[in-house]
Biopython code that builds the backbone (N, CA, C, O; Angstrom):
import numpy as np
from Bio.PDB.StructureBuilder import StructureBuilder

atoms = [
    (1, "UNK", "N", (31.317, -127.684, 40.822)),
    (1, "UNK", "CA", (32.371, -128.588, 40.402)),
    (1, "UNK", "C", (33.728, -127.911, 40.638)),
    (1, "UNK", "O", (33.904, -126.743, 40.292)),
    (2, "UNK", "N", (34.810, -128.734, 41.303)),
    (2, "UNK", "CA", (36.291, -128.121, 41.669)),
    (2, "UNK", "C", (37.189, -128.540, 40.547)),
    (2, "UNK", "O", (36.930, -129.526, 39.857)),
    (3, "UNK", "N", (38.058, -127.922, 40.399)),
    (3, "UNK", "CA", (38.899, -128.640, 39.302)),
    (3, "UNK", "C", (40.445, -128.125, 40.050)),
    (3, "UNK", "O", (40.584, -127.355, 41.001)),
    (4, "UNK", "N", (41.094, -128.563, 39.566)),
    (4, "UNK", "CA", (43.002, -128.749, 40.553)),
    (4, "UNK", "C", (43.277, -127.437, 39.834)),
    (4, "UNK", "O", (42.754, -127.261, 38.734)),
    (5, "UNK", "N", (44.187, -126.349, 40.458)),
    (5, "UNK", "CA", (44.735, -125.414, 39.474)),
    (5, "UNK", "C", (46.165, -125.309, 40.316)),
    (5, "UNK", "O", (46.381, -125.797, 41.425)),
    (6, "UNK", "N", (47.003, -124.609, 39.567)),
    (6, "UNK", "CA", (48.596, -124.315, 40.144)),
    (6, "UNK", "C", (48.300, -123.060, 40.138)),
    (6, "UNK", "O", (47.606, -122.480, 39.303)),
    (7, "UNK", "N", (49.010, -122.451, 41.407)),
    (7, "UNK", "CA", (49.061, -121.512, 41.723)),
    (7, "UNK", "C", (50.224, -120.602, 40.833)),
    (7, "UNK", "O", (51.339, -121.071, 40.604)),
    (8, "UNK", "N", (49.908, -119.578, 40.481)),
    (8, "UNK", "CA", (50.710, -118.450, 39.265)),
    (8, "UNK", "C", (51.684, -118.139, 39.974)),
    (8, "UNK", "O", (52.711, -117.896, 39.340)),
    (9, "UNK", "N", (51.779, -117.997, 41.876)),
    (9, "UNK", "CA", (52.801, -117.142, 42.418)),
    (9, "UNK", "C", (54.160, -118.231, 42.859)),
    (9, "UNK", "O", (55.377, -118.094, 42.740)),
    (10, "UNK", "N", (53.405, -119.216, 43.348)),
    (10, "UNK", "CA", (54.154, -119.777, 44.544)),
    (10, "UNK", "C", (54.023, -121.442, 43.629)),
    (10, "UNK", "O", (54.987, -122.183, 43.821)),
    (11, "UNK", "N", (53.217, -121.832, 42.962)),
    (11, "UNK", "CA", (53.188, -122.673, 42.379)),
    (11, "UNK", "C", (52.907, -123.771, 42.808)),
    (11, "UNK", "O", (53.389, -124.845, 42.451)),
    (12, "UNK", "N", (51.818, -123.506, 43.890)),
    (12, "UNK", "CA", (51.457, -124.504, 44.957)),
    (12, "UNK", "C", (49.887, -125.197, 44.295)),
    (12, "UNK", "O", (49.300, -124.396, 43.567)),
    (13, "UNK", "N", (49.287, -126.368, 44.450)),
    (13, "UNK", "CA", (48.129, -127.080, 44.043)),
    (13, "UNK", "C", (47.210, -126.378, 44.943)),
    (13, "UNK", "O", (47.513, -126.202, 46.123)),
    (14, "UNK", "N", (45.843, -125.871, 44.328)),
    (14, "UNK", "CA", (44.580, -125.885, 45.134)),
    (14, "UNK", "C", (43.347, -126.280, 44.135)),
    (14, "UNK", "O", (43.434, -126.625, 42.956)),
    (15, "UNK", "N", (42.503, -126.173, 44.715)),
    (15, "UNK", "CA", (40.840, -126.848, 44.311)),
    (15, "UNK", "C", (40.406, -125.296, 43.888)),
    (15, "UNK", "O", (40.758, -124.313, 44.540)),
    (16, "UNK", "N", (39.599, -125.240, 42.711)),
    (16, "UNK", "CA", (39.153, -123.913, 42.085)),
    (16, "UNK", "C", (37.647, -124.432, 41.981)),
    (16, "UNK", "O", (37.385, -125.634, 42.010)),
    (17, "UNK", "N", (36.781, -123.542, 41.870)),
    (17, "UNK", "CA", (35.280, -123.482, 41.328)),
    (17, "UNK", "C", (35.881, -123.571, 39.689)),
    (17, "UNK", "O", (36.848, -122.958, 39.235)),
    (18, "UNK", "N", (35.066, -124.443, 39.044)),
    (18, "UNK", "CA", (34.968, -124.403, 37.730)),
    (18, "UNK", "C", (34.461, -122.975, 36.897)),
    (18, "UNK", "O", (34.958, -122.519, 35.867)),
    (19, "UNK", "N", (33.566, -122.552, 37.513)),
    (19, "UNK", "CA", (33.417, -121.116, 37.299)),
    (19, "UNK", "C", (33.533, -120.412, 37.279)),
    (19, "UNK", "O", (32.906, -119.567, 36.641)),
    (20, "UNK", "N", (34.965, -120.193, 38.392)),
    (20, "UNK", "CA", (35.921, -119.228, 38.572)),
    (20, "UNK", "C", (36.762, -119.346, 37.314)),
    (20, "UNK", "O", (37.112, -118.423, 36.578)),
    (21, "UNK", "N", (37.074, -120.880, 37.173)),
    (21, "UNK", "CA", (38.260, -120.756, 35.851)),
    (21, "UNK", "C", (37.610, -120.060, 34.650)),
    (21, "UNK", "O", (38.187, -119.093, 34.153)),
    (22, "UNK", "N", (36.677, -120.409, 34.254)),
    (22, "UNK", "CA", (36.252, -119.681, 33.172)),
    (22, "UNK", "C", (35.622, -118.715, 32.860)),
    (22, "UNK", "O", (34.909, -118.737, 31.857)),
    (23, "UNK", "N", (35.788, -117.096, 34.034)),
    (23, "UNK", "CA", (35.671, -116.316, 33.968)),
    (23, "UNK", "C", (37.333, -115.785, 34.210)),
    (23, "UNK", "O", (37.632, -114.615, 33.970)),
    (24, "UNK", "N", (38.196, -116.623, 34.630)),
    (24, "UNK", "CA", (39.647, -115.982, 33.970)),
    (24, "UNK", "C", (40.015, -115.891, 35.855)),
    (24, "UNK", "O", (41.171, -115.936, 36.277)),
    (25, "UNK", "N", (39.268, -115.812, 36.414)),
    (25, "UNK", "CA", (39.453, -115.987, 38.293)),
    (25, "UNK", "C", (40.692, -117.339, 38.676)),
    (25, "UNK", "O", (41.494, -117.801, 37.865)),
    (26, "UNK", "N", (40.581, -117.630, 39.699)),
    (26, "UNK", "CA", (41.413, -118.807, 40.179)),
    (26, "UNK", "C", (43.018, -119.324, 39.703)),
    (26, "UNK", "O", (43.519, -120.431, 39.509)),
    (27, "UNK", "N", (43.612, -117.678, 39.616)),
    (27, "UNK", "CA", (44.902, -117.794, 39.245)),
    (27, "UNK", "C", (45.781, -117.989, 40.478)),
    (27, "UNK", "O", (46.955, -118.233, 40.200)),
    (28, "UNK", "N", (45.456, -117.932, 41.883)),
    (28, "UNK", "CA", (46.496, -117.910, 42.386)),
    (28, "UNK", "C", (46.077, -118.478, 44.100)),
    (28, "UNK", "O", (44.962, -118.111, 44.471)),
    (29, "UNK", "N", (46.539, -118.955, 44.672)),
    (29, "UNK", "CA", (45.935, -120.026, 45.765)),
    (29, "UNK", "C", (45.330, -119.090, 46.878)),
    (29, "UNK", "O", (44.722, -119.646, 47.793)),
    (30, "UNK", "N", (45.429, -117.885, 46.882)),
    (30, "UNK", "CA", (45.432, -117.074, 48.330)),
    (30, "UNK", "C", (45.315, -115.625, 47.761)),
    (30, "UNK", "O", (45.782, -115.427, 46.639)),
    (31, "UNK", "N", (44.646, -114.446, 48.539)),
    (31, "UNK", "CA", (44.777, -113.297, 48.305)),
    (31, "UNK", "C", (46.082, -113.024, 48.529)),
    (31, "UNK", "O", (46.523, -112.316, 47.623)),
    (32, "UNK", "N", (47.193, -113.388, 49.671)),
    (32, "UNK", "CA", (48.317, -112.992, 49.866)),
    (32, "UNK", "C", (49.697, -113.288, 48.078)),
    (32, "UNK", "O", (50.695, -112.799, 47.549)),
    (33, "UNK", "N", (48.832, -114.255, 47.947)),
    (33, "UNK", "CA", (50.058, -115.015, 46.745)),
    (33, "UNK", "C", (49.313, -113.841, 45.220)),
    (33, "UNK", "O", (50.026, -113.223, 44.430)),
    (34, "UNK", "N", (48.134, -113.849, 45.218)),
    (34, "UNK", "CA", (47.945, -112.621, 43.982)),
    (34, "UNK", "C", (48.183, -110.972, 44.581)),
    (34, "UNK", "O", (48.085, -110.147, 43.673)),
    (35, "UNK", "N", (48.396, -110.544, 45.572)),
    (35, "UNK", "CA", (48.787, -109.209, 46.237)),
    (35, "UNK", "C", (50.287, -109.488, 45.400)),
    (35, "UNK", "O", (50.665, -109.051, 44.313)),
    (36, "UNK", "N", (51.035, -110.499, 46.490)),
    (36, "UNK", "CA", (52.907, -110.962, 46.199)),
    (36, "UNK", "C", (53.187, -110.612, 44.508)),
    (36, "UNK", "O", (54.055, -109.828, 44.123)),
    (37, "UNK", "N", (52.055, -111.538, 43.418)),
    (37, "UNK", "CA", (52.411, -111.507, 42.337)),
    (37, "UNK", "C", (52.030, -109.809, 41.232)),
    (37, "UNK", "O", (52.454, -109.273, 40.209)),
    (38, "UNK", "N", (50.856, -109.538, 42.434)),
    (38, "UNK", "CA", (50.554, -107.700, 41.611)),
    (38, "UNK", "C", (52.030, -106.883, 42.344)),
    (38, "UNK", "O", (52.585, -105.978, 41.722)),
    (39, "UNK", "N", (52.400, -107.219, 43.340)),
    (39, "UNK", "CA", (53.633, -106.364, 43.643)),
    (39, "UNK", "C", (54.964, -106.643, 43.137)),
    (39, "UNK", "O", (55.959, -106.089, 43.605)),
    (40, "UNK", "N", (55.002, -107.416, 42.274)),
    (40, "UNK", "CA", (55.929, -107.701, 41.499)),
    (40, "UNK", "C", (55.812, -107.045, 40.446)),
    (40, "UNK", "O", (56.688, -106.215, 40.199)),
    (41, "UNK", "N", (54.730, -107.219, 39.548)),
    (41, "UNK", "CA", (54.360, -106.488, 38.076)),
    (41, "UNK", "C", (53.841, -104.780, 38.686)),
    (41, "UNK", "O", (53.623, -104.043, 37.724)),
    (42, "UNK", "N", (53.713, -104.369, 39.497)),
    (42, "UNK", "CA", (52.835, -103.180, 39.416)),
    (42, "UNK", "C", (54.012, -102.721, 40.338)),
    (42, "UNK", "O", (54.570, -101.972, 39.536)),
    (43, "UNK", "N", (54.697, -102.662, 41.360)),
    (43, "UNK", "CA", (55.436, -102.043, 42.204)),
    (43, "UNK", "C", (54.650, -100.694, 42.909)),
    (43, "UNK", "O", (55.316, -99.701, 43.200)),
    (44, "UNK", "N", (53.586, -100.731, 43.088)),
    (44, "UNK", "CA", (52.743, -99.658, 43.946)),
    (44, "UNK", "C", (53.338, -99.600, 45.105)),
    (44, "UNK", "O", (53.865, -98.523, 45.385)),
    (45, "UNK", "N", (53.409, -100.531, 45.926)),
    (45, "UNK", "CA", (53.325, -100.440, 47.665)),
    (45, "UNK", "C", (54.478, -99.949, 48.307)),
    (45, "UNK", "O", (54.517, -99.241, 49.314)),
    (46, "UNK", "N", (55.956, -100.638, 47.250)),
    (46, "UNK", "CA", (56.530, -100.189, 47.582)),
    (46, "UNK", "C", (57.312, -98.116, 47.213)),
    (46, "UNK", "O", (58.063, -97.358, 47.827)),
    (47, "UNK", "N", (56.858, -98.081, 46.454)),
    (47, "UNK", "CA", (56.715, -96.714, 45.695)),
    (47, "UNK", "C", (56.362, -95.988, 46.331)),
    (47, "UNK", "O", (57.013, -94.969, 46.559)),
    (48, "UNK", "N", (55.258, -96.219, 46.835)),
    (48, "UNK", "CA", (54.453, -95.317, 48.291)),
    (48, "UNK", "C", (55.174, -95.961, 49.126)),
    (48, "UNK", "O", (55.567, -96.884, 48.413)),
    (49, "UNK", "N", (55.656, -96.137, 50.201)),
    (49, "UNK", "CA", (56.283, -96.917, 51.175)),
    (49, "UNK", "C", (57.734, -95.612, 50.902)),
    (49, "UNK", "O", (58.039, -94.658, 51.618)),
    (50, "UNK", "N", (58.282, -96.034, 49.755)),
    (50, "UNK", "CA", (59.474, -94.531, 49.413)),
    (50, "UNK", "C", (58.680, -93.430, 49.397)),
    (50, "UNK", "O", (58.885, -93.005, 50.534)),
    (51, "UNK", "N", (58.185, -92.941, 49.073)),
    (51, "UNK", "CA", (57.532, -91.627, 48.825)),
    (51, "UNK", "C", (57.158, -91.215, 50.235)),
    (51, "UNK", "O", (57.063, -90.023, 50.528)),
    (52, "UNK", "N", (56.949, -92.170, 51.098)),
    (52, "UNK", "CA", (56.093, -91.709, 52.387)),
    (52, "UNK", "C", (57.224, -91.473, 53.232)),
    (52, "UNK", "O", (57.170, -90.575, 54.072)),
    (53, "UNK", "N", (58.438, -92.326, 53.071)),
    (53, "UNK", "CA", (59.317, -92.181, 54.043)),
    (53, "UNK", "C", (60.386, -90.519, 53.187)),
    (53, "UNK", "O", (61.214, -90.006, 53.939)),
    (54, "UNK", "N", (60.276, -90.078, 52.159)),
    (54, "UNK", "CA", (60.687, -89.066, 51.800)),
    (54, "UNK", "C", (60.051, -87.976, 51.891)),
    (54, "UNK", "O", (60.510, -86.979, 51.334)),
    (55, "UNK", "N", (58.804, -87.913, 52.642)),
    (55, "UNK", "CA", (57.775, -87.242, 52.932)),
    (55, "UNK", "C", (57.262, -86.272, 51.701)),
    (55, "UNK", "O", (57.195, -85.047, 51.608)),
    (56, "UNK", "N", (56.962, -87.232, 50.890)),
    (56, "UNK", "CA", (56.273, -86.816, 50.175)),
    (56, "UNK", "C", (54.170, -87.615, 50.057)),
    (56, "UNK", "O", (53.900, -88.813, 50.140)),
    (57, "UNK", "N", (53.367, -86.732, 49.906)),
    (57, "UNK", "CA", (52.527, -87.812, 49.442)),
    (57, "UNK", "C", (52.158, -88.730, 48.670)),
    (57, "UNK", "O", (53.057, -88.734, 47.829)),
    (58, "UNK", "N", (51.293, -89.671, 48.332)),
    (58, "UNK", "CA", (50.983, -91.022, 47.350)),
    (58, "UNK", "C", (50.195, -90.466, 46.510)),
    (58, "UNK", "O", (49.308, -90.672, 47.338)),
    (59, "UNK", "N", (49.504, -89.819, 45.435)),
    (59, "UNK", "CA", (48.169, -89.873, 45.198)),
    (59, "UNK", "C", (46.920, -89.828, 46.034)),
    (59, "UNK", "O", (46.054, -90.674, 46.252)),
    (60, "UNK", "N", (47.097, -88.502, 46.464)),
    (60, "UNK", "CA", (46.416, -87.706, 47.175)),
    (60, "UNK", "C", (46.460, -88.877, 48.737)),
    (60, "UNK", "O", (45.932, -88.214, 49.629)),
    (61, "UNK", "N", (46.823, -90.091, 49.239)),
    (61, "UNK", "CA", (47.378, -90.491, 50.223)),
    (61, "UNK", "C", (47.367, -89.459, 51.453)),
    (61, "UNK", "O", (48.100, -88.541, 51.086)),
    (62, "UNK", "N", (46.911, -89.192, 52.666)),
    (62, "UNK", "CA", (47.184, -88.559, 53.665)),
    (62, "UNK", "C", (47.239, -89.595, 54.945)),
    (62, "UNK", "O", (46.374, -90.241, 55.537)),
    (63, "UNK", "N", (48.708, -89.443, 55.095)),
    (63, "UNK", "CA", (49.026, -90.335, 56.534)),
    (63, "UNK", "C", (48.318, -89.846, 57.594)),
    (63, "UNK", "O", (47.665, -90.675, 58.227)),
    (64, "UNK", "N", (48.284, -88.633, 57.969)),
    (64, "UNK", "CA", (47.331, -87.895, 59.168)),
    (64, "UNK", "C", (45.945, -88.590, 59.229)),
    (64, "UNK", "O", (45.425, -89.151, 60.193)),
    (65, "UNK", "N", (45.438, -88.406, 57.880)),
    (65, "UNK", "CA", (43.642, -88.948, 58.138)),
    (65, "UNK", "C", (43.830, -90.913, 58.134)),
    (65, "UNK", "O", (43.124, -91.828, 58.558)),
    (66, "UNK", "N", (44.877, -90.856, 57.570)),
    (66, "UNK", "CA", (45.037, -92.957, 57.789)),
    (66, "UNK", "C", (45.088, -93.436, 59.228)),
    (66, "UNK", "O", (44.515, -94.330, 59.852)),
    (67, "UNK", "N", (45.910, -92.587, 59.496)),
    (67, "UNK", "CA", (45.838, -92.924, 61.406)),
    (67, "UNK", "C", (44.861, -92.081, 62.219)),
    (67, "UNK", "O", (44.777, -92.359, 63.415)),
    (68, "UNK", "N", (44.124, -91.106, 61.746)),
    (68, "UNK", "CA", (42.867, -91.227, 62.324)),
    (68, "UNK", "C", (41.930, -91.533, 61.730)),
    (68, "UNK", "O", (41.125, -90.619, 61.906)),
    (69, "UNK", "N", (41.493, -92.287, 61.097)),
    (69, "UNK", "CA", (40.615, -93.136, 60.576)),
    (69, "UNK", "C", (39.275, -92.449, 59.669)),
    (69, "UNK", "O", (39.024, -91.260, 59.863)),
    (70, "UNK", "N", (38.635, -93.053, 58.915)),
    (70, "UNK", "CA", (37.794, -92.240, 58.150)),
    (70, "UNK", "C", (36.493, -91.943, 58.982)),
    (70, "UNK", "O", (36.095, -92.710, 59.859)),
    (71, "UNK", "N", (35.944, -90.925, 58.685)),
    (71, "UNK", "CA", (34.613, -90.772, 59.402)),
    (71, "UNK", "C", (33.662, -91.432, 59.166)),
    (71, "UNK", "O", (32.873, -91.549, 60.103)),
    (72, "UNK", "N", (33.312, -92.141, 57.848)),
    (72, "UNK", "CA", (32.337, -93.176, 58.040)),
    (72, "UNK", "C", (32.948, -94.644, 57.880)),
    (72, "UNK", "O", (32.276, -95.569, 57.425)),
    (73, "UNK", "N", (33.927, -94.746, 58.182)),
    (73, "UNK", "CA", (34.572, -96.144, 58.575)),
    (73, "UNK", "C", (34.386, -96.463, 59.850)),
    (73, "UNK", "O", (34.711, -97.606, 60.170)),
    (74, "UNK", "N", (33.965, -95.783, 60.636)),
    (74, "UNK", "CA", (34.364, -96.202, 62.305)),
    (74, "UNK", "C", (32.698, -96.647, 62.119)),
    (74, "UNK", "O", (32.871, -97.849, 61.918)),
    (75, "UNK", "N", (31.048, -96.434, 62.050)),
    (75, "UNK", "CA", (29.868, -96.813, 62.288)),
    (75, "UNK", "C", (29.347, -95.883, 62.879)),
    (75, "UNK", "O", (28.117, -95.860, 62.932)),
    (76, "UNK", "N", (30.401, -94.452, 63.731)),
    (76, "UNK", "CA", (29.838, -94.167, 64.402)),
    (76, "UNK", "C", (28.640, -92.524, 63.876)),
    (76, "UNK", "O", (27.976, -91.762, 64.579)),
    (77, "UNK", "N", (28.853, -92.588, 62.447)),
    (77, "UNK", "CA", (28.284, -91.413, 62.264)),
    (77, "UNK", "C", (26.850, -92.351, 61.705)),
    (77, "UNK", "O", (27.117, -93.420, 61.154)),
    (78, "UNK", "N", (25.889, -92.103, 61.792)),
    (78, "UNK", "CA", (24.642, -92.396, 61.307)),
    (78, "UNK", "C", (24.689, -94.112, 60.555)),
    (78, "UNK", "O", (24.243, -94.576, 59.506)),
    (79, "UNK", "N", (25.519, -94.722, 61.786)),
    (79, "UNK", "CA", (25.130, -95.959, 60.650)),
    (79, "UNK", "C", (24.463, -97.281, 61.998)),
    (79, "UNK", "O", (24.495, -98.512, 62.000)),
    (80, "UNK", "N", (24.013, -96.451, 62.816)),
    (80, "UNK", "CA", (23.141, -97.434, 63.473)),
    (80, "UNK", "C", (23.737, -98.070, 65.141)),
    (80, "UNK", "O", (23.104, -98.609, 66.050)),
    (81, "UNK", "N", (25.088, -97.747, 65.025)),
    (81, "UNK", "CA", (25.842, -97.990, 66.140)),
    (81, "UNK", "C", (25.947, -97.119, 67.294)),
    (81, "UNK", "O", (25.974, -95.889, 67.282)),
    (82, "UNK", "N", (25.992, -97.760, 68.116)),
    (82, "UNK", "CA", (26.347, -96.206, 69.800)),
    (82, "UNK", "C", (27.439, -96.233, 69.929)),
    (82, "UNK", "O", (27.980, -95.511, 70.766)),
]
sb = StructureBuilder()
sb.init_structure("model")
sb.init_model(0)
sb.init_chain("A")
sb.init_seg("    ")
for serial, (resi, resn, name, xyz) in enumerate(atoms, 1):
    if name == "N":
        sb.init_residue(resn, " ", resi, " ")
    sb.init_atom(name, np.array(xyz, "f"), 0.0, 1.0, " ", f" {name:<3s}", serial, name[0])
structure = sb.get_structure()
């Protein structure tokens, strides 16, 4: 069952699972519009975003291993891929 909800960020109409509402879910129309509304109340991204450009690190954050990627993120260590 769908039920109408307003969106918390942007305040736009969408269709929710009834089940979502009443586990406290279906606050906000889009992952992008609940990211928008946690970066408002939490200010993480941009914090790191300063910190990185002052070259400092994030919480243990390493730009070096971000741009080369994690070792078992790529498939290619033992996860079945050539």
């Amino acid at each position: 069952m769908q039920v109408e909800r307003k969106c918390k960020n942007c305040g736009a109409k969408f269709m929710a699972r009834k089940a979502d509402v009443n586990r406290g879910w279906a606050r906000f129309c889009s992952k992008s519009c609940k990211a928008k509304a946690q970066e408002k109340r939490t200010g993480q991204y941009s914090q790191m975003l300063q910190n990185l450009d002052n070259g400092n690190a994030y919480n243990g954050y390493d730009a070096d291993m971000d741009a080369a990627g994690h070792i078992f993120a790529s498939g290619v260590f033992g996860h079945g891929q050539s």
